[in-house]
TIDOVO-996617 format. One line per 4 residues: number of its first residue (from 1); their letters; for each residue x, y, z of C-alpha. Coordinates in steps of 0.02 Angstrom, whole numbers, padded with zeros to 5 digits. Example, Ala and Ser with C-alpha at 12.3 -4.5 7.8 and 13.67 -1.06 7.14 Angstrom:
<zalums>
1) AS) 00615/-00225/00390 ~ 00684/-00053/00357 .
</zalums>
This chain:
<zalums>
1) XXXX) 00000/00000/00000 ~ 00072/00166/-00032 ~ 00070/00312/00074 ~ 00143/00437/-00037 .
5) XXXX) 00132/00524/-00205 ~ 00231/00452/-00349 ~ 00417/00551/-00338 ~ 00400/00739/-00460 .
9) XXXX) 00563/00664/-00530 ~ 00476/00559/-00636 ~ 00443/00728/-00737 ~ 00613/00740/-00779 .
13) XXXX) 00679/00722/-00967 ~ 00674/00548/-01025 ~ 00613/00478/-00855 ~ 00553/00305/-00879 .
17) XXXX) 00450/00229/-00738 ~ 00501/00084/-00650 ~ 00387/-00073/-00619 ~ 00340/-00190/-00473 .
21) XXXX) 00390/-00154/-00299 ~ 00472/-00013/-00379 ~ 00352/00070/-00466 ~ 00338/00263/-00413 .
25) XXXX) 00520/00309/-00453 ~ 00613/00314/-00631 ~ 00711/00169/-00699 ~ 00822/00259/-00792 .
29) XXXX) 00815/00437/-00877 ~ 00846/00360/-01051 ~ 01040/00332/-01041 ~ 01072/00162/-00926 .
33) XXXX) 01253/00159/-00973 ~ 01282/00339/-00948 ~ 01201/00343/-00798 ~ 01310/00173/-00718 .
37) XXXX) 01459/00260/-00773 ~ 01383/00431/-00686 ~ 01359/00320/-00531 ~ 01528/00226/-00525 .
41) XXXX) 01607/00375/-00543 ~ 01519/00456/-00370 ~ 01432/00596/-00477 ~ 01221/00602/-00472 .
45) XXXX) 01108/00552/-00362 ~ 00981/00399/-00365 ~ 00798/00427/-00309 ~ 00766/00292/-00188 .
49) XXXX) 00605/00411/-00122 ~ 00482/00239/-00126 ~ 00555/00143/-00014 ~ 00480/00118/00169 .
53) XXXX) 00558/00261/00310 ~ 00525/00212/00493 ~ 00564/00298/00648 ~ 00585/00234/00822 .
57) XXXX) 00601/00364/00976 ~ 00599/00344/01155 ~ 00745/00332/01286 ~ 00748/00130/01268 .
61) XXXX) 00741/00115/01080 ~ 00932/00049/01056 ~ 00905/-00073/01200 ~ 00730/-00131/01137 .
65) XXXX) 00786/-00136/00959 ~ 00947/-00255/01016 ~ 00801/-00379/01080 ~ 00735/-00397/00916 .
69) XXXX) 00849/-00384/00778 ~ 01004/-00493/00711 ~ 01123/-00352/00747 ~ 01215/-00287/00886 .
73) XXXX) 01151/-00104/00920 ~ 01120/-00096/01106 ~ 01266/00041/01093 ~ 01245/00114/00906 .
77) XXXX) 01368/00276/00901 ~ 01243/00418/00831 ~ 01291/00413/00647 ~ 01345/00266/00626 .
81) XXXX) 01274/00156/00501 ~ 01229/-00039/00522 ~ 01110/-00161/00434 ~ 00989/-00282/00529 .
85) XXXX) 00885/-00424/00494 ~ 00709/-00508/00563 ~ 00698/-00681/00574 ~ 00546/-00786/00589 .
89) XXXX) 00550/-00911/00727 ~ 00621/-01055/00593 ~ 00755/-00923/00560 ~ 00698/-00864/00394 .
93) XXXX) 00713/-00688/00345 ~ 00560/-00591/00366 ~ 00618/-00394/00355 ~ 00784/-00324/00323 .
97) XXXX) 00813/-00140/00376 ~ 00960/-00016/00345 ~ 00981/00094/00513 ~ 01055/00271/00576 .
101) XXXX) 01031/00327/00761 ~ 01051/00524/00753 ~ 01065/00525/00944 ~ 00871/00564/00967 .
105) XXXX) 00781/00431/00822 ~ 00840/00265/00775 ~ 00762/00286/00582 ~ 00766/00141/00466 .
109) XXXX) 00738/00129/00285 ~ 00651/-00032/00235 ~ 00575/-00126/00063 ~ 00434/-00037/-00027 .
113) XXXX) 00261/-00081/00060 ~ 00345/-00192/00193 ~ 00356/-00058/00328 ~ 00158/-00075/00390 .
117) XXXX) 00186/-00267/00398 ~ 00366/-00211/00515 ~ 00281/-00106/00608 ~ 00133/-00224/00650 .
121) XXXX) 00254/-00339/00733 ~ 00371/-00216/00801 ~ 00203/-00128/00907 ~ 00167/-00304/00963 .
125) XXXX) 00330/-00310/01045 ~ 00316/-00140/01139 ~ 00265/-00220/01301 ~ 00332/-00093/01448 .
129) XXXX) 00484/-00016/01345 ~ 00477/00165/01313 ~ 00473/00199/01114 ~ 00378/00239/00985 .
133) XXXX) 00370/00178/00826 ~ 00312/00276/00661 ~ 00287/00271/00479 ~ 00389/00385/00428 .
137) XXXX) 00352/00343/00229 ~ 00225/00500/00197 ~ 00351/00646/00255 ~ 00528/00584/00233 .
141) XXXX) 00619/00521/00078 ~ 00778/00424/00026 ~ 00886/00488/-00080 ~ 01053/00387/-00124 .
145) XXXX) 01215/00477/-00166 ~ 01369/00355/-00226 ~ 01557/00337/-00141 ~ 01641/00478/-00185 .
149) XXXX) 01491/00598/-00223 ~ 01541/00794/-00152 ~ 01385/00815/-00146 ~ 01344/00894/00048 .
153) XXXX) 01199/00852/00149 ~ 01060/00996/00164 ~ 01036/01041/00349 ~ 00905/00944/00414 .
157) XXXX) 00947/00774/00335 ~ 00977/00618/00422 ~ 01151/00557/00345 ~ 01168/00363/00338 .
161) XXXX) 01362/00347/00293 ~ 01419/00166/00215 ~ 01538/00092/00113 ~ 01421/00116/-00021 .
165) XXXX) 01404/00304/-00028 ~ 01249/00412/00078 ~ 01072/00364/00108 ~ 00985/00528/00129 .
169) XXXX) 00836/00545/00236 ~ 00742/00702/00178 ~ 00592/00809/00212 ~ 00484/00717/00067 .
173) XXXX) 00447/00913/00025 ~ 00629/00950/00012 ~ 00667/00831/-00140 ~ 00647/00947/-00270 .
177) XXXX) 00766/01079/-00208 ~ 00872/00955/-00166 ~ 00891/00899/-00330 ~ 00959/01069/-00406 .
181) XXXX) 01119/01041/-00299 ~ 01150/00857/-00346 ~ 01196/00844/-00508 ~ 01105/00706/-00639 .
185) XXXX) 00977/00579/-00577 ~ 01037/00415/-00603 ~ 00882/00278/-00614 ~ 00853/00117/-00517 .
189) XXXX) 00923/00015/-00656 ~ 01101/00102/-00621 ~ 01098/00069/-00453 ~ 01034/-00114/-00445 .
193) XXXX) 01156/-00159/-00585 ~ 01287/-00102/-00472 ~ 01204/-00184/-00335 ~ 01227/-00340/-00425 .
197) XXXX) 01408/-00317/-00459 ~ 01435/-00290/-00293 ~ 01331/-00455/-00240 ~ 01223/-00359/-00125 .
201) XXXX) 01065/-00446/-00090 ~ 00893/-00360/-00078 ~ 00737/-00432/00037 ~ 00617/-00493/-00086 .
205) XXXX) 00716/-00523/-00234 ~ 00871/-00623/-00163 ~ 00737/-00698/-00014 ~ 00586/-00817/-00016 .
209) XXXX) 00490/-00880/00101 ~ 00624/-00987/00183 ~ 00800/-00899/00159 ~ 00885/-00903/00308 .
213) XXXX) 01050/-00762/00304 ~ 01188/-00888/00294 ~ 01137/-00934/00106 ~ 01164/-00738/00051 .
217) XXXX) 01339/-00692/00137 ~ 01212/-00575/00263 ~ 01303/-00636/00416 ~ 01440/-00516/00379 .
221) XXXX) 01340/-00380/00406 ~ 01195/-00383/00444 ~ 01197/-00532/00584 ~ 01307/-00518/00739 .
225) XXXX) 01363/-00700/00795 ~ 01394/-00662/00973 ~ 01235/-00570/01024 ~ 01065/-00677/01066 .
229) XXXX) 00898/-00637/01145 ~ 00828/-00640/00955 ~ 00683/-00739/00878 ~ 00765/-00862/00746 .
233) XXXX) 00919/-00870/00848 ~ 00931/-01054/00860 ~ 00919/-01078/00690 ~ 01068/-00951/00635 .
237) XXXX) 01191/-01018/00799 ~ 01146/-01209/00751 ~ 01170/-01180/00531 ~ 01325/-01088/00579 .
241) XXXX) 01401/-01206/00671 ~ 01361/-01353/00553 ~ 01411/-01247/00402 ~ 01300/-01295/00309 .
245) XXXX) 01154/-01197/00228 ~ 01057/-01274/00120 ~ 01081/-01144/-00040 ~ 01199/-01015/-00079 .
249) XXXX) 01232/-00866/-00170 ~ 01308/-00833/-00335 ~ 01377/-00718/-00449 ~ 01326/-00774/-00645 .
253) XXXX) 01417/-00676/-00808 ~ 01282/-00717/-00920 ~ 01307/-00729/-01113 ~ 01310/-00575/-01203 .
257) XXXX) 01242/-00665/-01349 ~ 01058/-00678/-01270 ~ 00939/-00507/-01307 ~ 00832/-00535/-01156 .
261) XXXX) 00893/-00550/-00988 ~ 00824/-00707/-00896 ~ 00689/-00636/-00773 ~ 00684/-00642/-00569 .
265) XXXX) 00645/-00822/-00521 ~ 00685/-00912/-00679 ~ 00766/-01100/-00671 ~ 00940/-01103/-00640 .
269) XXXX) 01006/-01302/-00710 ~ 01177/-01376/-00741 ~ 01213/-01348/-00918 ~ 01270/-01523/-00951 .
273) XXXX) 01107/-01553/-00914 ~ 01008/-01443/-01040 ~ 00868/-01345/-01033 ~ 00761/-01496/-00971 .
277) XXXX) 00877/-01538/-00831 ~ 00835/-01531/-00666 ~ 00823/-01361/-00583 ~ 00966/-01312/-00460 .
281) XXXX) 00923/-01132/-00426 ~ 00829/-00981/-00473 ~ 00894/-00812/-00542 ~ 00858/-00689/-00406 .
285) XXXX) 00913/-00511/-00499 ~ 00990/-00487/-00681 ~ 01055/-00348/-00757 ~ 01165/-00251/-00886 .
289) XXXX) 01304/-00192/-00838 ~ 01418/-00054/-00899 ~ 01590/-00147/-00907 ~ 01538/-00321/-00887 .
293) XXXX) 01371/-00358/-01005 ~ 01232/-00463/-00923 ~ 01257/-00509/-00745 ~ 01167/-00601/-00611 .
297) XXXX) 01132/-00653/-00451 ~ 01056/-00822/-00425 ~ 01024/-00948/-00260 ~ 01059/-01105/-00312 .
301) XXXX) 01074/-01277/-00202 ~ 01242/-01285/-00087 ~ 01309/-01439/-00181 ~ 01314/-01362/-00330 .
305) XXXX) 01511/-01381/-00384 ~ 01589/-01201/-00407 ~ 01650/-01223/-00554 ~ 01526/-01270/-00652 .
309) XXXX) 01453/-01199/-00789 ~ 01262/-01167/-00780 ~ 01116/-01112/-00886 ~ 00983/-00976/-00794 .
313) XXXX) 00826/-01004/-00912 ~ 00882/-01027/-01068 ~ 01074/-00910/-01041 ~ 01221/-00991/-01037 .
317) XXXX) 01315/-00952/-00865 ~ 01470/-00950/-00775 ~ 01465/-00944/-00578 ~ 01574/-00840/-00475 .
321) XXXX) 01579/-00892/-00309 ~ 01473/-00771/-00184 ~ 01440/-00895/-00026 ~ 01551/-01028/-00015 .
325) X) 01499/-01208/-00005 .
</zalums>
């Protein structure tokens, strides 16, 4: 359900709406390479203004938060960044949320149309702690500048610093203004392909129902090992231990030969096997990239060998390993 108005940069030059859970910001402004390049190069800024925004006040939010989430952030420094996850009580992922504390609000940015759902099941675990939890989605915006970008903040915005470049919180009313100071928009389709290159996974395209963080390389950082007091807990200590997840992520270079990219979900298979072989996998997000042609991500079973070569629908593949086996 959306709680906002599509974003005004869709009136831009060339905009091109993007579709699905994405819909409401522009896939690309009629250049994709360009705008990778742009976007690689830390110039531009990507309008990330559907996405869910929720705040949580209150003097016990870090210590009520650290109950519930994969992540240790009991003592978040204001400013600094993290990533969290919430499990079901099998383990499986359920929400995944990218977090800043400014030292007052703990604000989160979240998957379009998942924050009502996350906020349903963080009120039901209020109990005597003093916060407060809102849907921030109406009012405030994300706004994405790369590594690198010069770009400064405009006072008032809620800076959310990674390795990545700057997630932006914004007055929702403050994105057009914003924009003059910014330099190009760069569309969704530049910044999942780099996404991709960067094997990044994304709730709802890398995840299904039962994905559980060891199979995407989340543990890293978004899961902290030596914490507990979490629902799914059990699941991650006891997988991690084994070492054994039952799928795994990987990195495909896809041939360049193919027109159409295969889409979200389609059959991964050995390619010894053929097209009628038995599926191994899915494709989880393609793309075309600047300097590398059609990439992938894909979850396919643990047992998989690494080295060999695959098809995703009908595409000849090679795998680069992502999680190892």
């Amino acid at each position: 359900m959306k709680t906002h108005r599509p974003s005004p940069f869709l009136s831009l030059p060339g905009a091109v709406a993007a579709e699905g859970v994405d819909d409401g910001v522009a896939a690309h402004y009629g250049d994709l390479f360009r705008e990778q390049r742009a976007l690689a190069d830390g110039t531009g800024f990507v309008d990330l203004s559907h996405r869910g925004v929720v705040a949580v006040t209150g003097s016990d939010r870090l210590a009520w938060l650290h109950l519930l989430l994969t992540q240790h952030v009991s003592a978040l420094p204001a400013h600094q960044a993290t990533e969290a996850l919430i499990l079901s009580a099998h383990g499986h992922i359920e929400h995944a949320l990218y977090l800043v504390d400014d030292g007052e609000t703990t604000w989160a940015h979240v998957e379009p149309g998942t924050q009502e759902a996350l906020i349903a099941y963080l009120e039901s675990m209020k109990f005597f702690y003093r916060v407060e939890v809102a849907d921030r989605t109406a009012d405030t915006a994300l706004v994405h500048l790369p590594a690198g970008s010069i770009t400064p903040a405009p006072a008032g915005a809620v800076v959310r610093e990674t390795p990545h470049g700057r997630d932006l919180f914004l007055p929702r009313a403050d994105l057009e203004s914003f924009a003059g100071s910014a330099g190009p928009a760069i569309g969704l389709l530049a910044h999942e392909a780099l996404r991709v290159e960067a094997c990044r996974p994304r709730l709802g395209f890398e995840t299904d129902h039962r994905t559980i963080p060891h199979e995407l390389g989340w543990l890293g950082s978004a899961v902290h090992l030596d914490k507990g007091c979490y629902r799914g807990q059990e699941t991650v200590a006891r997988v991690h231990n084994l070492g054994k997840p039952p799928r795994r992520l990987v990195f495909l270079h896809l041939d360049g030969s193919e027109v159409l990219l295969p889409p979200h979900g389609a059959a991964v298979r050995l390619a010894e096997e053929g097209e009628e072989g038995r599926k191994i996998g899915f494709v989880t997000t393609s793309a075309r990239h600047h300097e590398l042609g059609p990439i992938a991500l894909a979850l396919v079973k643990r047992n998989v060998p690494v080295d060999a070569p695959l098809l995703a629908d009908a595409t000849a593949a090679a795998q680069e390993v992502v999680v190892a086996p």
